[in-house]
N, C-alpha and C positions, 0 to 999 in steps of 0.2 A: 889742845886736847879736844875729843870731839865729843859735842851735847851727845847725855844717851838717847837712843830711839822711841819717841811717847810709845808709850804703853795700846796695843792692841786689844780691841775691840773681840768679845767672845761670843759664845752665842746668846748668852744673857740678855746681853746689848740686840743683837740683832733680833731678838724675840721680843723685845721693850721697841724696837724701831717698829716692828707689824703693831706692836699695843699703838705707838701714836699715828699709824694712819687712817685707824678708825674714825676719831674726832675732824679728822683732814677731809675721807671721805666724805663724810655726811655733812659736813659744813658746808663744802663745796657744794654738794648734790641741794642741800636746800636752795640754794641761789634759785636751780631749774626745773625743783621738784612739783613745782604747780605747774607748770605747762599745762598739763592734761587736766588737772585737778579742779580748774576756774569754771566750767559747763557744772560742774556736779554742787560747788562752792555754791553760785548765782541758784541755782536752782534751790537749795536747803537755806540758806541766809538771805537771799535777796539782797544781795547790796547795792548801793547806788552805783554807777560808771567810778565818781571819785572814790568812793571805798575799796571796789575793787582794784582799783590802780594802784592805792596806797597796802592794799591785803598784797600784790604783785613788790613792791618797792621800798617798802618799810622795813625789812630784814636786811637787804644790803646798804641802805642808807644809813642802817646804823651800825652796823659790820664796819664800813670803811671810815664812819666817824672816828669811833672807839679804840680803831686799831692800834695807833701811836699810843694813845692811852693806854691802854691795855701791854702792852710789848714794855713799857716803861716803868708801871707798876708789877712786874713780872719781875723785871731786873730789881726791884724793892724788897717783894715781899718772898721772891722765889716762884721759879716757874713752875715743876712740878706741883706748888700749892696751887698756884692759880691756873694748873692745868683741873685738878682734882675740883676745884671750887665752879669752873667753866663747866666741867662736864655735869656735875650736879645739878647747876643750873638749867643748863643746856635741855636736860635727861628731865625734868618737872615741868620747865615752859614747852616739852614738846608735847608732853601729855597733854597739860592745858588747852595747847593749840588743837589738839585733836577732837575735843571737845566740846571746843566754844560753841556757843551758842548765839550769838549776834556775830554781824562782822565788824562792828566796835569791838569786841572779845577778842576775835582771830587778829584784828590790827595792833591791838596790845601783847596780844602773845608772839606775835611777829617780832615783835619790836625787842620783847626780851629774850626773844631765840637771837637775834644781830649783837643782842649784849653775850650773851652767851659764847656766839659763835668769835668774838671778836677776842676773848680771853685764851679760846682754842688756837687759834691759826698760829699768831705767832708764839705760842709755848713751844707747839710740835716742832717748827724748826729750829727756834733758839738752844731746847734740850739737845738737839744732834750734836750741837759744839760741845757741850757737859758729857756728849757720851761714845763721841768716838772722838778718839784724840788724834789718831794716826789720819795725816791730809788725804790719803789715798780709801782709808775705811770712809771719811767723810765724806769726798766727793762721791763715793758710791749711794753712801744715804743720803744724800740731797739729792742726787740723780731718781731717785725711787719714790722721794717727798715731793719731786715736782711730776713726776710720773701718773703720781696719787691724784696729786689736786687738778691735774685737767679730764683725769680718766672720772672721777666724780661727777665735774660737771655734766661730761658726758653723757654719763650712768643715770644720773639725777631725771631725765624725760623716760626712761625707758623703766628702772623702778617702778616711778609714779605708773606709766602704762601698764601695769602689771598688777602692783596694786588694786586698781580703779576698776578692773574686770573683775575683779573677785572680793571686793572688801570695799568698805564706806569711805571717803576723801578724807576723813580722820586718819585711818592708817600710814597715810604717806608722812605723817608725822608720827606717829607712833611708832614706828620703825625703828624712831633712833632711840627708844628708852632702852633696852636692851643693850645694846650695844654700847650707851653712856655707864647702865650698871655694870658689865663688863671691863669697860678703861678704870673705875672706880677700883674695884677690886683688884685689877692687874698693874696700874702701875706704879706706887706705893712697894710693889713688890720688884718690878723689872727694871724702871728709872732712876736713878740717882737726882738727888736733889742740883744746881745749878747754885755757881756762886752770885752773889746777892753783893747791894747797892749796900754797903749800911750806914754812911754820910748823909749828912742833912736828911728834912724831910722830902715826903711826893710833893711836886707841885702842882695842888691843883688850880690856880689860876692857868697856869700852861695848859692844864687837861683840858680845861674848859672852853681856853681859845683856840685847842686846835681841835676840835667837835665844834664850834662856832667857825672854823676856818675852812675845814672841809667838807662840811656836808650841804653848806652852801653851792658851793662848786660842784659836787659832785650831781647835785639835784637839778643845776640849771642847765650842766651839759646834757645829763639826760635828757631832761625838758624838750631841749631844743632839739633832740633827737626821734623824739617821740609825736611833736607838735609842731614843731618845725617855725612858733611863735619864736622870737629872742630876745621881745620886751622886757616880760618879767625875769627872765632867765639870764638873759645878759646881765640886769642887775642884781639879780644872788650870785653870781659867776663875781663881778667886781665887789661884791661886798666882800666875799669868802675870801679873794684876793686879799683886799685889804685887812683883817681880819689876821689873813696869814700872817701878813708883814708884822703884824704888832708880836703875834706868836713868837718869828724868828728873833726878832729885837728882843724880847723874853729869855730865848735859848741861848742869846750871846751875853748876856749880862745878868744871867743868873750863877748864884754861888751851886746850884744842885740843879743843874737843866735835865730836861725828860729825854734831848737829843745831842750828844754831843756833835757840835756842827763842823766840829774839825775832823769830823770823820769825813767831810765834803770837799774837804780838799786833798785828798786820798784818792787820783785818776780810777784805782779799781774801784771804790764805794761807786762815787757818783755818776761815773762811765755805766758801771753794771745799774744801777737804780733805774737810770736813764732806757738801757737797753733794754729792760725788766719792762717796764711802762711802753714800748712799742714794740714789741713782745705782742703785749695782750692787747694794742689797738689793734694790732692783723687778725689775730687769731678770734678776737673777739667780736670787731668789727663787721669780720666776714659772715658771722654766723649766720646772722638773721637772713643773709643771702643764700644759703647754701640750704637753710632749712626749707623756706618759701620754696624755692628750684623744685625741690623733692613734693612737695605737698600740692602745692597750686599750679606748678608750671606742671608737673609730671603725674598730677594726680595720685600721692601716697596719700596711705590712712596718717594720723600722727604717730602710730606707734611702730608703722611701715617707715617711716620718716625716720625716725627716732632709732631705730636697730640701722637702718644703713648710717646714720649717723655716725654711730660708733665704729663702724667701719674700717676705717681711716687710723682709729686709736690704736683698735688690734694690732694693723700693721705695722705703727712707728711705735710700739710698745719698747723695742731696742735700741731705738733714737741715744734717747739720755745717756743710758748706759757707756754705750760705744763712742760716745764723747768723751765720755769720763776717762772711759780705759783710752781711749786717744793722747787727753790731756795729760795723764797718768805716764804716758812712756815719752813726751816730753815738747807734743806738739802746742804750740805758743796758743794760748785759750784766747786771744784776740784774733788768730786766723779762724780759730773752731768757730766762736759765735762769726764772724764774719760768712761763711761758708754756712753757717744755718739760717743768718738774714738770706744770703743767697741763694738757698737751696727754694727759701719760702717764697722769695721774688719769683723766680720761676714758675713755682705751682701757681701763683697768682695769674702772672702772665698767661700760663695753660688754659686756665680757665676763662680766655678771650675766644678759646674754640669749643666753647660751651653752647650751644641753640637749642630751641624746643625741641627738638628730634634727635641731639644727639644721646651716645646709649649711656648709661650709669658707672661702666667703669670709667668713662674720662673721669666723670666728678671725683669715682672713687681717689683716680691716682692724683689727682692735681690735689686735692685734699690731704692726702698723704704727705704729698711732697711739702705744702707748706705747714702742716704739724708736725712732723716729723723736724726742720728745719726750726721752727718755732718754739718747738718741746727743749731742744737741745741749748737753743738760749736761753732759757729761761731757766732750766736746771744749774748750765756754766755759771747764770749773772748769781745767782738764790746763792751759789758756792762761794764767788767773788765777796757777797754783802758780809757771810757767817765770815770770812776768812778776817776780812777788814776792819771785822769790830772786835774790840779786845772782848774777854769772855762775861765780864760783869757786864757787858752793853750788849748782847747778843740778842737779849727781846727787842730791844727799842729800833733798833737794825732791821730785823727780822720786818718788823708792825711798818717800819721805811717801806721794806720792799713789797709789802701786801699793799700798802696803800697803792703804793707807783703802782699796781695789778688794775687796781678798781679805778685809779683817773684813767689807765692808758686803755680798759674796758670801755667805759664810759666816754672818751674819745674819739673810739673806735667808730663806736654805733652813731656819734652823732655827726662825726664828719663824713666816714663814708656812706651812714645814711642817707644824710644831708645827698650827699653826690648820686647816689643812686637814684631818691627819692627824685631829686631836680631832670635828670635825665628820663626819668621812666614819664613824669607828666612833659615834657617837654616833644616827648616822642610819640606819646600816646596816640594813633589815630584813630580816631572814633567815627564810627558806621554812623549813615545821618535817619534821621527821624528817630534819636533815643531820647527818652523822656527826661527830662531836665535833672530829677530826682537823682536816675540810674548813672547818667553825666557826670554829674557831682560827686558820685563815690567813685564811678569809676578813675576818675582823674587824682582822687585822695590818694589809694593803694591798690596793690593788686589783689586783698583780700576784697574791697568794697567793690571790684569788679568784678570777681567770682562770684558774689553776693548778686550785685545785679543781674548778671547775666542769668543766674537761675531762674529769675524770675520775669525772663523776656519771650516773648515767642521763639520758638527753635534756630529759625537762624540765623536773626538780629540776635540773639544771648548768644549764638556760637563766632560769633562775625565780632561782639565786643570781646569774650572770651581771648579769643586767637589775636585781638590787637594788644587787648591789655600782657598777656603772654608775649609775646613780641619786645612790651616797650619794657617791660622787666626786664628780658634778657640782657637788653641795650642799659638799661642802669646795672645790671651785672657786673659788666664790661666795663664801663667805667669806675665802679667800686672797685676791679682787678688791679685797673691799670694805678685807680690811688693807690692801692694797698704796696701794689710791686714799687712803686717809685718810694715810696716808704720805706719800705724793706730795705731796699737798696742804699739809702740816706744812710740807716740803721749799719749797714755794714760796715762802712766807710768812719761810723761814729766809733764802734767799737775798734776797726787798727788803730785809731788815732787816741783814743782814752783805754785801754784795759790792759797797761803795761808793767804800774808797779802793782807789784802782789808780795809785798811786804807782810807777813804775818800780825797779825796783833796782837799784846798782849795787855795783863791788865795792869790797869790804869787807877792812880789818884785822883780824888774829883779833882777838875781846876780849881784855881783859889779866886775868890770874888774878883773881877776885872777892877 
């Protein structure tokens, strides 16, 4: 006799699915909402270099600590609560932020918009499982949910841009209370609550060693990305390591664990985690390449920068989608992601006929082609994680695959950094009789070359300008060439792991090992 057909999705649901991409968006966007906002910040607060580093770093360092935490305590206490209880908080610490009046203030208000934001992220797509039951309504709304969360990032410099012309650097936080009071009032009314953990207690020694696990690691790979030192940063990286390990030992021999780890042995979980997490080394990795390109190589304003930025989104807006409905009529979702590593390999490699003089739509399309490509995995893997987890485990799942986001981010930036970085001074050649001072930055980055050259006689600063331009392009090119060999890896990872897609269902806890 055949199972009835889950019950479809109305429009109820899909008017609660627009309520949760509110908290999505703006989450996202704060990651890149200060771009523009740090001239204005430095001016009104005055903060040291380390202040302002940590006013820039302190919101996603504790975003990605929290996240498992938060996704786990979800499955406990009910996600719709702790989406209601995020946004509240969420909607008071942005005022705060807006406000502050030291930059010890704005670094605490920071910190608990990352607690904040870390109870949002994985609510919004844990509930998609509580609220469309039908696998084909679902992969539509996770196609839309990952749609959301890179179109944010995106969105997040060009906001702020907007903002900053017309209103005081407080409003780029102020922004979201509104929009907090609004999910407050709406979804209480559109969401359905989510089936809950009610065994054993939370654990929080687990909470506490995986925020002593991850945020070690996540700070050192930055580190080393941004400073290019790997003293101290190599050892938060092997501390957070080890650290982890005591975590996982926890999670295997707990009577009430925050992760069930047997969902890792499930080829689509930890296939799709994996692909999820290189994913966003490409997409995230690349950025800081593509932004530079526009700004210093090609001379945009930032918010010239920032609108072609988004560019790219516009056009692969239907990416996700057409994957969906792809996978939907019954194409094997390990060729789909496999053919978006490869689509992305590609636009990568494109962008090896990138030079200071070519025109703006190469970048356009080579950007497309590898978001577009990128968008589409990352929606299929986001489908894979919700499918895999039975419905009481769908936060702690969810908070898996945000994390994999922010190490394969963070990755990103500091290996192809790394690579770019190594190549741009390696190549750099430098016009002779430049003052020792102007040398030294130039050889740093290609902003401390644009910095010096302004200040050089006309065409010794244009003679360093036009080399330092040059040796960027050449670390371009090599960030391309890693990112594509990447990709490519990535493709090959997913035919070989993303095969069983066995549904889940729910589950008894384990009984003490």
């Amino acid at each position: 006799m055949n199972e009835p057909s889950p019950p479809l999705a109305g429009r109820r649901e899909w008017i609660g699915l627009a309520v949760l991409l509110l908290p999505l968006l703006l989450v996202s966007m704060d990651v890149s909402v200060l771009y523009f906002a740090v001239p204005f910040i430095s001016a009104d607060l005055a903060p040291t270099a380390t202040q302002q580093l940590w006013i820039f770093d302190i919101y996603g360092f504790v975003l990605a600590g929290l996240l498992i935490t938060m996704g786990a305590l979800g499955d406990r206490i009910g996600r719709r609560r702790l989406l209601m209880i995020g946004a509240a908080a969420f909607g008071v610490t942005s005022a705060a932020a807006a406000y502050a009046g030291s930059a010890e203030a704005l670094i605490a208000t920071r910190a608990l918009l990352g607690i904040g934001g870390a109870t949002l992220m994985p609510s919004t797509l844990a509930l998609i499982r509580t609220m469309f039951h039908d696998a084909k309504q679902r992969a539509t709304a996770i196609a839309i949910w990952t749609a959301a969360l890179t179109f944010g990032v995106a969105l997040g410099p060009i906001l702020s841009g907007f903002l900053l012309e017309h209103f005081w650097w407080g409003s780029v936080f102020l922004i979201n209370v509104p929009f907090m009071l609004l999910l407050v009032g709406l979804v209480p009314v559109l969401v359905p609550e989510s089936p809950r953990l009610t065994e054993g207690r939370f654990d929080l020694p687990g909470a506490a060693l995986s925020l002593a696990a991850v945020l070690p690691v996540i700070w050192g790979v930055k580190e080393i990305a941004a400073e290019g030192d790997g003293t101290l940063a190599g050892a938060a990286i092997v501390t957070g390591l080890a650290v982890g390990a005591v975590f996982l030992h926890r999670q295997r021999t707990s009577a009430y664990p925050m992760i069930d780890l047997a969902l890792f042995r499930r080829r689509s979980f930890s296939g799709a985690v994996v692909i999820n997490l290189l994913a966003m080394f490409g997409l995230v990795g690349f950025a800081i390449f593509a932004t530079q390109l526009l700004q210093t190589v090609w001379g945009m304003t930032p918010l010239e920068a920032a609108l072609w930025s988004l560019a790219p989104s516009l056009l692969v807006g239907g990416a996700a989608p057409l994957a969906t409905s792809l996978a939907q009529r019954g194409v094997p979702r390990s060729r789909l992601v496999a053919a978006g590593f490869g689509l992305a390999a590609a636009g990568f490699a494109g962008m090896l006929t990138i030079d200071v003089d070519t025109p703006l739509w190469t970048l356009i399309v080579c950007s497309a082609c590898y978001a577009a490509g990128l968008i589409v995995v990352m929606a299929l893997s986001a489908e894979l994680i919700v499918w895999a987890a039975p419905p009481e485990r769908a936060g702690a799942a969810s908070a898996v695959s945000e994390t994999s986001s922010e190490f394969g981010g963070a990755l990103g930036m500091a290996v192809l950094g790394s690579l770019g970085t190594a190549v741009y001074r390696a190549g750099l050649d430098l016009p002779g009789g430049l003052p020792a001072e102007a040398a030294h930055a130039a050889h740093e980055t290609l902003a401390g070359a644009a910095a010096a050259s302004a200040a050089l006689p006309g065409e010794t600063g244009a003679a360093l300008l036009t080399a330092a331009r040059t040796a960027f392009v050449d670390g371009l090119h090599a960030a391309a060439i890693g990112a594509a060999l990447i990709m490519a890896t990535a493709a090959a990872i997913a035919l070989l792991t993303l095969r069983d897609r066995t549904p889940a269902t729910a589950t008894a806890p384990a009984p003490h090992p």
